[in-house]
N, CA and C of each residue as an Amber inpcrd file, in Angstrom:
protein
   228
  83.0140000  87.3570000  87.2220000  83.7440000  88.5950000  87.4280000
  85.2420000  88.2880000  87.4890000  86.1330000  88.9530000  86.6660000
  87.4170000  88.4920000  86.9550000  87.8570000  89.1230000  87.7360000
  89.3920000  88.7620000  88.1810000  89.8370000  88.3890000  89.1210000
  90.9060000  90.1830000  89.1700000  91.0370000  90.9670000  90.3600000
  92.2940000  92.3090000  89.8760000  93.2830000  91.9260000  90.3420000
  94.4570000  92.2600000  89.1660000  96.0730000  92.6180000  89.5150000
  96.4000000  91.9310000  91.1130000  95.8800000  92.7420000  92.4710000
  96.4690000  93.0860000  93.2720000  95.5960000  91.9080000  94.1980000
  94.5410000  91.5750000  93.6490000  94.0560000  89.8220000  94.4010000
  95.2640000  88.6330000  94.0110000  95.6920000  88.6230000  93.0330000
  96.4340000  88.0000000  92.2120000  97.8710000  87.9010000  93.1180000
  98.3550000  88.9270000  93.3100000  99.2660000  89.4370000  94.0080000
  99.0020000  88.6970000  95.5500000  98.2900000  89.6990000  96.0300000
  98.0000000  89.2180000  97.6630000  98.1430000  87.6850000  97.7450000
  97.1040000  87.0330000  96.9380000  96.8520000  85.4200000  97.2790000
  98.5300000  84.6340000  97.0960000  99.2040000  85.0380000  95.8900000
 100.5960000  84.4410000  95.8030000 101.4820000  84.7450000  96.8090000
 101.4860000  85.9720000  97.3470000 102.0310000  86.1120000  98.1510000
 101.9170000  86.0700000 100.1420000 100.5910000  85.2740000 100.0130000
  99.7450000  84.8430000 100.3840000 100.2780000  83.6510000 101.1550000
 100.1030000  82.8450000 100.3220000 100.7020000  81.0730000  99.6660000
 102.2360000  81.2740000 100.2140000 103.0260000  82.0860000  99.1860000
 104.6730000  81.9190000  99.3570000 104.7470000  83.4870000  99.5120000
 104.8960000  83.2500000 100.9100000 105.4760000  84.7270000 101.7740000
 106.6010000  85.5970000 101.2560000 108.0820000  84.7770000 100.4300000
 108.8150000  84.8820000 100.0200000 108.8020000  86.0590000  98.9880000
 107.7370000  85.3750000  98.1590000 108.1150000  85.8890000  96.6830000
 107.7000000  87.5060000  96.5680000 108.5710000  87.6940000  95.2320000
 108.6580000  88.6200000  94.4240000 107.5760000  88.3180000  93.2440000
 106.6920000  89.2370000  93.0950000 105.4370000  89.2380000  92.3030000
 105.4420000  90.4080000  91.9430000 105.4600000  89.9140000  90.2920000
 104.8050000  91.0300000  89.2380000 103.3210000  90.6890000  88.3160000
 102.9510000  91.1690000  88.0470000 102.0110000  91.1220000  87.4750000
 101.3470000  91.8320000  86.4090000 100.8490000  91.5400000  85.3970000
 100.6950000  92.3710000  83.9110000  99.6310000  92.0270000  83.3020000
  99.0190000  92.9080000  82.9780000  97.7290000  92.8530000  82.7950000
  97.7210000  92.7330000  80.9580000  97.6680000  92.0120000  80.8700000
  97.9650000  91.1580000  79.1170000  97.3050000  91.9770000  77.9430000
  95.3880000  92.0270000  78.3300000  95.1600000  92.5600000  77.3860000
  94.2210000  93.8350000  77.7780000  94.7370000  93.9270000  78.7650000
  93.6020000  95.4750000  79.5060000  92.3070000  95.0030000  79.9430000
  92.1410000  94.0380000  79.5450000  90.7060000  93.4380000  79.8740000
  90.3190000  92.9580000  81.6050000  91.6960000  92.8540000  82.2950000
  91.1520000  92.4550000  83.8300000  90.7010000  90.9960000  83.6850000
  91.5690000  90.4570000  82.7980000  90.7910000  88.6570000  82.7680000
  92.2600000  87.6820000  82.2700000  92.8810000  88.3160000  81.4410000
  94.1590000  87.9140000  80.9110000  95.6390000  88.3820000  81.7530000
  96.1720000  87.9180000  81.9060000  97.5790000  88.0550000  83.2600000
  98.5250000  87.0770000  82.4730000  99.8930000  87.9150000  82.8810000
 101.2970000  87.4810000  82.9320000 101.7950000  87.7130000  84.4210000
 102.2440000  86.7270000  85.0770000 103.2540000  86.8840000  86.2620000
 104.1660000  86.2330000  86.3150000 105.5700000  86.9150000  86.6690000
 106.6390000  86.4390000  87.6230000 106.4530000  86.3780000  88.4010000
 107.1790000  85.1890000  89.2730000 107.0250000  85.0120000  90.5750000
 108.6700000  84.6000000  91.0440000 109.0970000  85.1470000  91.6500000
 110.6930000  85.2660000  92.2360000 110.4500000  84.5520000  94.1310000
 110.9680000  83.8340000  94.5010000 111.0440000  82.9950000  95.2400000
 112.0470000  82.1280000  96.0420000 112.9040000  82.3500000  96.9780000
 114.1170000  81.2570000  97.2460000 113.4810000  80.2520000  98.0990000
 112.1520000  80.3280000  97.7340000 111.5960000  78.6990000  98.2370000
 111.4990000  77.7360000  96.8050000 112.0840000  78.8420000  95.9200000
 111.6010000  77.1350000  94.3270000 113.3060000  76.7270000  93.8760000
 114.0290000  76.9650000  95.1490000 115.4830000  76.5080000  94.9790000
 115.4070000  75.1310000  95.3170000 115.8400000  74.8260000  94.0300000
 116.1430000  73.2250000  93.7020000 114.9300000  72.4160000  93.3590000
 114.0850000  73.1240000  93.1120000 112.3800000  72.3960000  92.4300000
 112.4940000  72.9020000  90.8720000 111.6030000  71.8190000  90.0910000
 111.3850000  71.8980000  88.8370000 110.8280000  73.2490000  88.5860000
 110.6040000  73.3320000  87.3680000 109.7700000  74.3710000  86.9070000
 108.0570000  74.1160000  87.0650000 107.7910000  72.4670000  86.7820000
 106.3470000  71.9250000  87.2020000 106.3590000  72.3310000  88.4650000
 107.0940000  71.9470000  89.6860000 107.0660000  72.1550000  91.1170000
 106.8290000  73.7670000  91.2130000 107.0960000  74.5140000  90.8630000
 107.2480000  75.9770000  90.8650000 105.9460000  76.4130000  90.4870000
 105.4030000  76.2230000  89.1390000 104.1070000  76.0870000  89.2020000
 102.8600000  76.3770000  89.9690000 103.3420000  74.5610000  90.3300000
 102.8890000  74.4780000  90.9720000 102.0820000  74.7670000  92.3080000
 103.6060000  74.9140000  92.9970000 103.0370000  76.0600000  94.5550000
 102.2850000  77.3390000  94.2780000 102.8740000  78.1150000  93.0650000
 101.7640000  78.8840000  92.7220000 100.2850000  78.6710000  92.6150000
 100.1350000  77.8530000  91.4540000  98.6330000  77.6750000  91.4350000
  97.9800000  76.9180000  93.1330000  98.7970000  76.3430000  93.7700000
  98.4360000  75.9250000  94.9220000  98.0880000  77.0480000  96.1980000
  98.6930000  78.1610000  95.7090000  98.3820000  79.5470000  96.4550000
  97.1630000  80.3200000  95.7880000  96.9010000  79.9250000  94.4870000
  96.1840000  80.8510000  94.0430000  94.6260000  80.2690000  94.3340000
  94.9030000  78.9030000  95.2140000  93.6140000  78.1540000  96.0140000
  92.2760000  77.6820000  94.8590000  92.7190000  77.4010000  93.5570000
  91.9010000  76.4500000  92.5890000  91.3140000  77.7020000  92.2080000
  91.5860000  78.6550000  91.7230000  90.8250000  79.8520000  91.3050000
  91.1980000  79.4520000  89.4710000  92.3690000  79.0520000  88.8850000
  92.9140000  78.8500000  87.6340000  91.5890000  78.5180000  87.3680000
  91.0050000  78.9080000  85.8760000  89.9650000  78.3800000  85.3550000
  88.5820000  78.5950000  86.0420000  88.5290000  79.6290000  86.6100000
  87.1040000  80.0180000  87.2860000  87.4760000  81.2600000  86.8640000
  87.5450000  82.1150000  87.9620000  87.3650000  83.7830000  88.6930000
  89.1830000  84.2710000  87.7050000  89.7220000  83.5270000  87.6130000
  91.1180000  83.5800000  86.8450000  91.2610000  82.6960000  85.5540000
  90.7170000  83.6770000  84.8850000  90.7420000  83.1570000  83.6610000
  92.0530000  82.6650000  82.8090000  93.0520000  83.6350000  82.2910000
  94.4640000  82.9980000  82.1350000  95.3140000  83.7480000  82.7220000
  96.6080000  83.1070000  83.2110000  97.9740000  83.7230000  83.8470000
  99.1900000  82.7930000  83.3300000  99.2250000  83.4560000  82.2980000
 101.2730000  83.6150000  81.8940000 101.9450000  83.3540000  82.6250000
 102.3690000  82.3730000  83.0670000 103.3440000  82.2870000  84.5530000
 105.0120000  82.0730000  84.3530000 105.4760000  82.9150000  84.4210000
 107.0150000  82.5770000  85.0300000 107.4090000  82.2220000  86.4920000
 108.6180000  81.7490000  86.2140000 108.6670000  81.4810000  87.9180000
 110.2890000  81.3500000  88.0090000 111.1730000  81.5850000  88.9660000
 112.3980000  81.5230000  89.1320000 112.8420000  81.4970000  90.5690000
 113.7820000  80.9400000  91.2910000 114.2260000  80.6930000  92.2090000
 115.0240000  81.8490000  92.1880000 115.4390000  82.4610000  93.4290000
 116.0730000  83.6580000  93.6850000 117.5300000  83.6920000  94.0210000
């Protein structure tokens, strides 16, 4: 069963209290996702590091219950 919009949401923001989360539903299907994630905790971290903490919030769901997510990410 995939994963909705607003689980997606909660769990990142979840993880990093901070951020600014958008989220876009790619192909209407409820399985495919694009997100920004806006953050002044990924000040002065890579773009891997940034990522990172994301998928580290999203608690190993990538590749199960979350099939794909488009990820941007930017320090605020």
């Amino acid at each position: 069963m995939p994963m909705a919009a607003d689980d997606i949401q909660a769990l990142i923001v979840a993880g990093i209290p901070d951020a600014r989360v958008e989220i876009t539903d790619l192909a209407g299907d409820g399985d495919h996702y694009s997100a920004r994630v806006v953050s002044k905790s990924f000040s002065g971290l890579s773009r891997v590091k940034q990522h990172q903490a994301v998928y580290a919030a999203l608690g190993g769901r990538m590749g199960g219950v979350l099939h794909a997510l488009q990820l941007t990410t930017a320090a605020e």
